[in-house]
ChimeraX commands (.cxc) that place a marker at each C-alpha (Angstrom):
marker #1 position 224.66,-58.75,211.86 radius 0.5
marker #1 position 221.27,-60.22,212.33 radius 0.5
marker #1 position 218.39,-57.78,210.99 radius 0.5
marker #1 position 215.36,-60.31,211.92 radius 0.5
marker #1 position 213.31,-58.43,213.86 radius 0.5
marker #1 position 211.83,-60.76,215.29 radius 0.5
marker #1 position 210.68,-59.75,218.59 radius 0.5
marker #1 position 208.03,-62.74,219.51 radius 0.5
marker #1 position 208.00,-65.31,221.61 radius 0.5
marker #1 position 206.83,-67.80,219.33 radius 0.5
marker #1 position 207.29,-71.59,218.57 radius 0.5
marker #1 position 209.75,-71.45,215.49 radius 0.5
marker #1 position 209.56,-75.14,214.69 radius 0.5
marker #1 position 205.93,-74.83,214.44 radius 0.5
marker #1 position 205.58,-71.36,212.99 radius 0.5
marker #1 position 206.32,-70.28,209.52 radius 0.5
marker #1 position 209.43,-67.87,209.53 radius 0.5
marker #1 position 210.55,-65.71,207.16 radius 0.5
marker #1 position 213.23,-62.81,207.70 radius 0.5
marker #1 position 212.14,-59.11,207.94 radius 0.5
marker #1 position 214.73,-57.62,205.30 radius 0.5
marker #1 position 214.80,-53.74,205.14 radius 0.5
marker #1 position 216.41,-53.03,202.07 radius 0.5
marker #1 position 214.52,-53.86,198.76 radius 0.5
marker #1 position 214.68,-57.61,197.88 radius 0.5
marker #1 position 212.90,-59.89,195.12 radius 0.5
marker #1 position 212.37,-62.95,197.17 radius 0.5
marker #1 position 209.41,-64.97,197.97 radius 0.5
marker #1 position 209.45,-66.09,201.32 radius 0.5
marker #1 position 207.48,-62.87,203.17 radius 0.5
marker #1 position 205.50,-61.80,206.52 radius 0.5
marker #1 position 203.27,-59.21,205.35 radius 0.5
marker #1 position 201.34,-57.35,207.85 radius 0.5
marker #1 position 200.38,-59.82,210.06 radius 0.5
marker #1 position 202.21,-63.23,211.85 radius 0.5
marker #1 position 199.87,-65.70,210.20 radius 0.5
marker #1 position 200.09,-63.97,206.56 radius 0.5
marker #1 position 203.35,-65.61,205.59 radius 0.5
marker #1 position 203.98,-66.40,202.35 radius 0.5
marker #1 position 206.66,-69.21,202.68 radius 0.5
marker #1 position 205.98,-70.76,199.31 radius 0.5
marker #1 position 206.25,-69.71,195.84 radius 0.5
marker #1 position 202.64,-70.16,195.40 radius 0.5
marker #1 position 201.22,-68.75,198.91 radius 0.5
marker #1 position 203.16,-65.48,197.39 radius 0.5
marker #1 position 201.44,-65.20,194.18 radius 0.5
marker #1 position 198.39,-65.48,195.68 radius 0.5
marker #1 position 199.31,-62.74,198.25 radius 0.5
marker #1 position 200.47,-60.88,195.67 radius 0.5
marker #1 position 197.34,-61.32,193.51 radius 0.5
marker #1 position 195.24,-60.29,196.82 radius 0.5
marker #1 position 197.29,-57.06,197.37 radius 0.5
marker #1 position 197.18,-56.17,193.64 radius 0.5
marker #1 position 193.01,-56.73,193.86 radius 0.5
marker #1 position 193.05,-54.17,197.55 radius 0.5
marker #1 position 195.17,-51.53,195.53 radius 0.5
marker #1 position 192.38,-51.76,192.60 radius 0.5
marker #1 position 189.54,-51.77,194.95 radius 0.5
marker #1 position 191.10,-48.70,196.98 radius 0.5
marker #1 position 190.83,-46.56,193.97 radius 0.5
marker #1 position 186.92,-47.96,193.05 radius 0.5
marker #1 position 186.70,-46.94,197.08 radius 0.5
marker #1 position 187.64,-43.06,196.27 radius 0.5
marker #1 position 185.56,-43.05,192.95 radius 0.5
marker #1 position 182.51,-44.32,194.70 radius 0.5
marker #1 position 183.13,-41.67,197.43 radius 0.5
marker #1 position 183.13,-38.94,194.40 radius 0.5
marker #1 position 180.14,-40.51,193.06 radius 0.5
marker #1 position 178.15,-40.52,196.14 radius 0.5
marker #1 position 179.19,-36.47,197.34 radius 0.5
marker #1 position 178.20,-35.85,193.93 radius 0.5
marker #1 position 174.49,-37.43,193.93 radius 0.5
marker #1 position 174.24,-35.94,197.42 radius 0.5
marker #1 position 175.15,-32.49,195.67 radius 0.5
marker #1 position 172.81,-33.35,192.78 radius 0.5
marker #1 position 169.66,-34.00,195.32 radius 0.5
marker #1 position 170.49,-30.67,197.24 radius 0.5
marker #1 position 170.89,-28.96,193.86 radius 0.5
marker #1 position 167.78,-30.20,192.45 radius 0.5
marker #1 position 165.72,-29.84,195.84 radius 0.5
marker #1 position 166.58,-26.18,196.13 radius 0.5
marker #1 position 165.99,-25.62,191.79 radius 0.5
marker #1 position 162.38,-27.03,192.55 radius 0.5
marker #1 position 161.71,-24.52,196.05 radius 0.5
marker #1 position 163.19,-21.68,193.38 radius 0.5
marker #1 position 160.37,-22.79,190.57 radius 0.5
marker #1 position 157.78,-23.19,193.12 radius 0.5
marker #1 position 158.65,-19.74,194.45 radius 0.5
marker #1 position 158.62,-18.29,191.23 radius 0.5
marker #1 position 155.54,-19.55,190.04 radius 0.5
marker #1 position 153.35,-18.49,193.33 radius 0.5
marker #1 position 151.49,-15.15,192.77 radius 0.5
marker #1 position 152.84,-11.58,192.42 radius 0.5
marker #1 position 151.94,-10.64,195.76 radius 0.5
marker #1 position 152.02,-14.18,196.94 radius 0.5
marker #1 position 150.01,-13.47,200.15 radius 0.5
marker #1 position 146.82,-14.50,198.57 radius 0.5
marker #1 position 148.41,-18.04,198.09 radius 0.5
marker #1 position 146.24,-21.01,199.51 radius 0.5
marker #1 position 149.17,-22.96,199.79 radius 0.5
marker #1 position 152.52,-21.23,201.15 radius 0.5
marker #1 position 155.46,-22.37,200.45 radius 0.5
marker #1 position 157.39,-23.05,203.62 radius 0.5
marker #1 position 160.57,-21.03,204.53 radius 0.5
marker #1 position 163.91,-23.04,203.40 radius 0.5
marker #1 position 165.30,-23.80,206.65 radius 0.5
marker #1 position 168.61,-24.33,206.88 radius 0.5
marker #1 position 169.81,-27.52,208.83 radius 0.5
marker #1 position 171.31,-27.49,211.84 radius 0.5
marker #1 position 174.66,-28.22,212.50 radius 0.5
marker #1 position 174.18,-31.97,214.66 radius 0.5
marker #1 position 171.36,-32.65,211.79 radius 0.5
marker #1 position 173.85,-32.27,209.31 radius 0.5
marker #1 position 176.21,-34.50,211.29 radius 0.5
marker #1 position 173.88,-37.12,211.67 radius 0.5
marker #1 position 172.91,-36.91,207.96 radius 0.5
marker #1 position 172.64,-41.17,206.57 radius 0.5
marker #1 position 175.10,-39.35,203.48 radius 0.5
marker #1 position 177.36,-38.23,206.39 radius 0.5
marker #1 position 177.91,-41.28,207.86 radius 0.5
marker #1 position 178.21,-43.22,205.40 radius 0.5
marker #1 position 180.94,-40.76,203.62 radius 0.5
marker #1 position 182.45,-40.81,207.03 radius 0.5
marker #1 position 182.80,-44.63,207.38 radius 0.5
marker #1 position 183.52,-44.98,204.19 radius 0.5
marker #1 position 186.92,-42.31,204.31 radius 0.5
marker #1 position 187.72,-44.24,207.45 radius 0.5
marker #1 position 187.76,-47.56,205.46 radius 0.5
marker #1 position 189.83,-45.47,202.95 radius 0.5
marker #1 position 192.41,-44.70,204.95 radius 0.5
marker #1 position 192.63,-47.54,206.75 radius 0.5
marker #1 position 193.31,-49.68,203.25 radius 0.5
marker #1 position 195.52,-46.69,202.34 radius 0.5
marker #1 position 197.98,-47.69,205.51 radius 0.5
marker #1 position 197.98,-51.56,204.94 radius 0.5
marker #1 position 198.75,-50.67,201.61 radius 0.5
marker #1 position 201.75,-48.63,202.50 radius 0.5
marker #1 position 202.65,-51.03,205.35 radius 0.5
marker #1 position 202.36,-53.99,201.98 radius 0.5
marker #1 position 205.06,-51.64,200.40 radius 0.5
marker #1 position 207.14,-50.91,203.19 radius 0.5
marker #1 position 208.02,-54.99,203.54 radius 0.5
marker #1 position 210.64,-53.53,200.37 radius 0.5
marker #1 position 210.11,-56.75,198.03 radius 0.5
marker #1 position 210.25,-56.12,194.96 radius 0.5
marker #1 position 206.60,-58.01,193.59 radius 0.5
marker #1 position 204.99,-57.07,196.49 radius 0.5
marker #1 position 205.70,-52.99,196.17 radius 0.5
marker #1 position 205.08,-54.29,191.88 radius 0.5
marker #1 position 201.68,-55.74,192.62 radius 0.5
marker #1 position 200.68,-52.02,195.44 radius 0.5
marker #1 position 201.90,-50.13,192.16 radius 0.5
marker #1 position 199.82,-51.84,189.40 radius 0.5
marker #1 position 196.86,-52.14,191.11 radius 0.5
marker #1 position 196.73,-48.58,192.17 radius 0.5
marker #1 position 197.76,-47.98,188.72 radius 0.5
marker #1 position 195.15,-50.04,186.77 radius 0.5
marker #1 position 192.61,-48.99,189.16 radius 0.5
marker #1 position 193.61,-45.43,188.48 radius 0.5
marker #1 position 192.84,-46.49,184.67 radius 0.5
marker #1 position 189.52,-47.36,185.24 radius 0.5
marker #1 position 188.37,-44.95,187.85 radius 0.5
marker #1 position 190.23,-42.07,188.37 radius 0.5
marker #1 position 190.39,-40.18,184.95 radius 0.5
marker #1 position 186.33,-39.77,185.45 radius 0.5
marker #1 position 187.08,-36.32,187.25 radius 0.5
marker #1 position 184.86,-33.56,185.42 radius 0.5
marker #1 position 186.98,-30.83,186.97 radius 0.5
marker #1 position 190.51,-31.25,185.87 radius 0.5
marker #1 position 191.71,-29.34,189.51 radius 0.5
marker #1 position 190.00,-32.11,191.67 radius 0.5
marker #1 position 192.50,-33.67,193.39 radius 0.5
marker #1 position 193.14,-35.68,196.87 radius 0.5
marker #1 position 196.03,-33.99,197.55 radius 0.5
marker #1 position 195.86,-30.42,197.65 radius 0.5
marker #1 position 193.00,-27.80,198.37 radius 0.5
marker link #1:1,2 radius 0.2
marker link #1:2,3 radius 0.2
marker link #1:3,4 radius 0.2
marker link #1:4,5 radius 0.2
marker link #1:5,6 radius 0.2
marker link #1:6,7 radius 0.2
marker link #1:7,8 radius 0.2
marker link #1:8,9 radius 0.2
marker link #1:9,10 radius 0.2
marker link #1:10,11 radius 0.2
marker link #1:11,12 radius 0.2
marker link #1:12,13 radius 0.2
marker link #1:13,14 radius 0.2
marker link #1:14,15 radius 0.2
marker link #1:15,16 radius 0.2
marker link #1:16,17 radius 0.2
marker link #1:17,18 radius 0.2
marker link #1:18,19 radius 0.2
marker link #1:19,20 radius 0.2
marker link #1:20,21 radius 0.2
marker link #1:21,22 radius 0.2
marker link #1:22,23 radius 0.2
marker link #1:23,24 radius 0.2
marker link #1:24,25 radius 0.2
marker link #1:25,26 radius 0.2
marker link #1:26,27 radius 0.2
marker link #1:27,28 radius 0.2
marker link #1:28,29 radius 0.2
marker link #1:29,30 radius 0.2
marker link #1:30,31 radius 0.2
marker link #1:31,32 radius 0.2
marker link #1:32,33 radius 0.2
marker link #1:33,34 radius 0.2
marker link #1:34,35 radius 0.2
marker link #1:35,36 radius 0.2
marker link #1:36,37 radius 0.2
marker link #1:37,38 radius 0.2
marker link #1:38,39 radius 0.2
marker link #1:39,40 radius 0.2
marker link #1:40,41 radius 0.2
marker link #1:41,42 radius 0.2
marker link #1:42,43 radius 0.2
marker link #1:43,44 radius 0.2
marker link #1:44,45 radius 0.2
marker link #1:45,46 radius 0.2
marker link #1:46,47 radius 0.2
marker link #1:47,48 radius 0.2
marker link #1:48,49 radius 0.2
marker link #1:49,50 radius 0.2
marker link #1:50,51 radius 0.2
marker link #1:51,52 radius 0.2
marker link #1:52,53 radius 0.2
marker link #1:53,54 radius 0.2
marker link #1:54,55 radius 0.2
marker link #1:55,56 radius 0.2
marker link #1:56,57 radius 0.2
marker link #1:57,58 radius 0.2
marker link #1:58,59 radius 0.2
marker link #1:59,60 radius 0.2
marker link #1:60,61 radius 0.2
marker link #1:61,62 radius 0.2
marker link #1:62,63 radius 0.2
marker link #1:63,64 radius 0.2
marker link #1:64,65 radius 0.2
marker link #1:65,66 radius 0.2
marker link #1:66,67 radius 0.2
marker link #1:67,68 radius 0.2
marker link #1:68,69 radius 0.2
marker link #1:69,70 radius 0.2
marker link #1:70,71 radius 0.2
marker link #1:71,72 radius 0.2
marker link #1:72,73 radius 0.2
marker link #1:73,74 radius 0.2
marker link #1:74,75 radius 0.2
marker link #1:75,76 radius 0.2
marker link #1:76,77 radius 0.2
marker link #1:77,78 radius 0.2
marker link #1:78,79 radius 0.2
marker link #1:79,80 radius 0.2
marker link #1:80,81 radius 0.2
marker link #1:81,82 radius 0.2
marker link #1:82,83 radius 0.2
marker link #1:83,84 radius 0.2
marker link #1:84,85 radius 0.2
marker link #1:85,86 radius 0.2
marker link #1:86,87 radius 0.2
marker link #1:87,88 radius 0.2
marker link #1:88,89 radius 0.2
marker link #1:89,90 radius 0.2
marker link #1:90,91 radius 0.2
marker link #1:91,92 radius 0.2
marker link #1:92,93 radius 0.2
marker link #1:93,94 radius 0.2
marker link #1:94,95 radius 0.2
marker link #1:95,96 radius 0.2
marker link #1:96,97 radius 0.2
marker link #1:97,98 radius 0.2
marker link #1:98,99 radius 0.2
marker link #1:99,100 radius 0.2
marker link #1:100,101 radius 0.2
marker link #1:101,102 radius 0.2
marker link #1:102,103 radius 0.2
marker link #1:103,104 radius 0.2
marker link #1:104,105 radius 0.2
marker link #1:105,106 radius 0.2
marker link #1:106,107 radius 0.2
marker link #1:107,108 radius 0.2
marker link #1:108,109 radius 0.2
marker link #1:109,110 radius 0.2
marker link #1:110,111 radius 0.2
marker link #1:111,112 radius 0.2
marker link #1:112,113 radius 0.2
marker link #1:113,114 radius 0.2
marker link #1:114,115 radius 0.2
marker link #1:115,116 radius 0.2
marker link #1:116,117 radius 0.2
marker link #1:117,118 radius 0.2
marker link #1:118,119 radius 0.2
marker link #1:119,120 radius 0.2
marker link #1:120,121 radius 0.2
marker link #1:121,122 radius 0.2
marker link #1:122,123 radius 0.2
marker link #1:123,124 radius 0.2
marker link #1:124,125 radius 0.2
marker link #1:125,126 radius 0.2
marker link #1:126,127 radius 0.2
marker link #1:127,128 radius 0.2
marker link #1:128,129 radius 0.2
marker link #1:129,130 radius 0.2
marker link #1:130,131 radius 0.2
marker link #1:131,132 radius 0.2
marker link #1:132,133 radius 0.2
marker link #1:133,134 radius 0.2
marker link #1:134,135 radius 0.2
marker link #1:135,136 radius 0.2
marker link #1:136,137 radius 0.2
marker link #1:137,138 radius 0.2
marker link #1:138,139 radius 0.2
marker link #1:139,140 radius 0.2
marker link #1:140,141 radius 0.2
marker link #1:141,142 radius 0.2
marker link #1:142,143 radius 0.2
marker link #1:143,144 radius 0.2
marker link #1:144,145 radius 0.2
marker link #1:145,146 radius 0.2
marker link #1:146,147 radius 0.2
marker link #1:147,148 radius 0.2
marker link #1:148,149 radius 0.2
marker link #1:149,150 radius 0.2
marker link #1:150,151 radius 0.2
marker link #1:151,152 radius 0.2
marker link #1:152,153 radius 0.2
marker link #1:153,154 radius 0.2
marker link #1:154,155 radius 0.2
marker link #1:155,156 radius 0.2
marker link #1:156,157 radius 0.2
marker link #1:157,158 radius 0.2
marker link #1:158,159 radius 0.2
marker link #1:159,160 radius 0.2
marker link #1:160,161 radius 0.2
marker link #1:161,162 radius 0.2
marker link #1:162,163 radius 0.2
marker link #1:163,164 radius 0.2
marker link #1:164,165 radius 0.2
marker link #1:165,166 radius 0.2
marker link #1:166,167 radius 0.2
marker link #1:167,168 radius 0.2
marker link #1:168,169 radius 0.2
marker link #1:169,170 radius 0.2
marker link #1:170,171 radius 0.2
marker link #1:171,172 radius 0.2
marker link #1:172,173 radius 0.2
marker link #1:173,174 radius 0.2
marker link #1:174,175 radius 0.2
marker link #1:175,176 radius 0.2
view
């Protein structure tokens, strides 16, 4: 029973080939993701391998610098509405006399939220985050062996580095 998969109408003798195998194998000879990413050679893999292990360490430096940024965003805000508070506080008693009045806080408005710089770049940068996030899986999914080893690790090691920096032990990405 032939399990190839391979549904193109390519050149064979002039394109690498390796079989799509769907159960979980160890060998070295691998499409991953795309036609021209073949590994067909012991060393092409490593390298591949080394590659996917360095995306699965930089997706979890992605989410930490996505913390670190909603975070100083929260800061600002925090710190912007501490100083309105002081400079409310300190005004007169009956604060009508003031020769300088402190300006209502205005709330923003929805679309000037939306448009916020911090809001777009949070958004592109979730949208970069999920898009590694599916390569990543789609990496794992080609069932060998290193490859799923070198997703694993580098989420792992990358979890090591960034992830246990959570000051509230019920953050999570998973579940409100």
């Amino acid at each position: 029973m032939d399990h190839d998969h391979d549904h193109g109408s390519d050149d064979t003798s002039t394109a690498k080939s390796c079989p799509m195998i769907m159960v979980f194998h160890a060998g070295h000879c691998e499409r991953i993701l795309w036609k021209g990413w073949v590994a067909s050679t012991v060393t092409e893999f490593v390298l591949s391998a080394i590659a996917i292990f360095l995306v699965s360490f930089l997706y979890e430096a992605l989410k930490f610098l996505r913390q670190q940024l909603a975070r100083r965003e929260a800061r600002k805000i925090s710190e912007r509405l501490a100083e309105e508070q002081r400079r409310k506080n300190e005004s007169p008693a009956g604060g009508c006399c003031s020769e300088t009045p402190l300006a209502e806080q205005r709330g923003q408005t929805y679309w000037q939220r939306l448009f916020a710089s911090s809001h777009i770049i949070q958004a592109l940068l979730n949208l970069l985050q999920i898009v590694l996030s599916y390569l990543l899986m789609l990496i794992f999914m080609t069932f060998n062996y290193w490859l799923c080893l070198a997703v694993v690790l580098g989420l792992g090691l990358g979890y090591f580095f960034f992830g246990y920096n959570k000051k509230n032990p019920d953050e999570s990405e998973c579940c409100p």
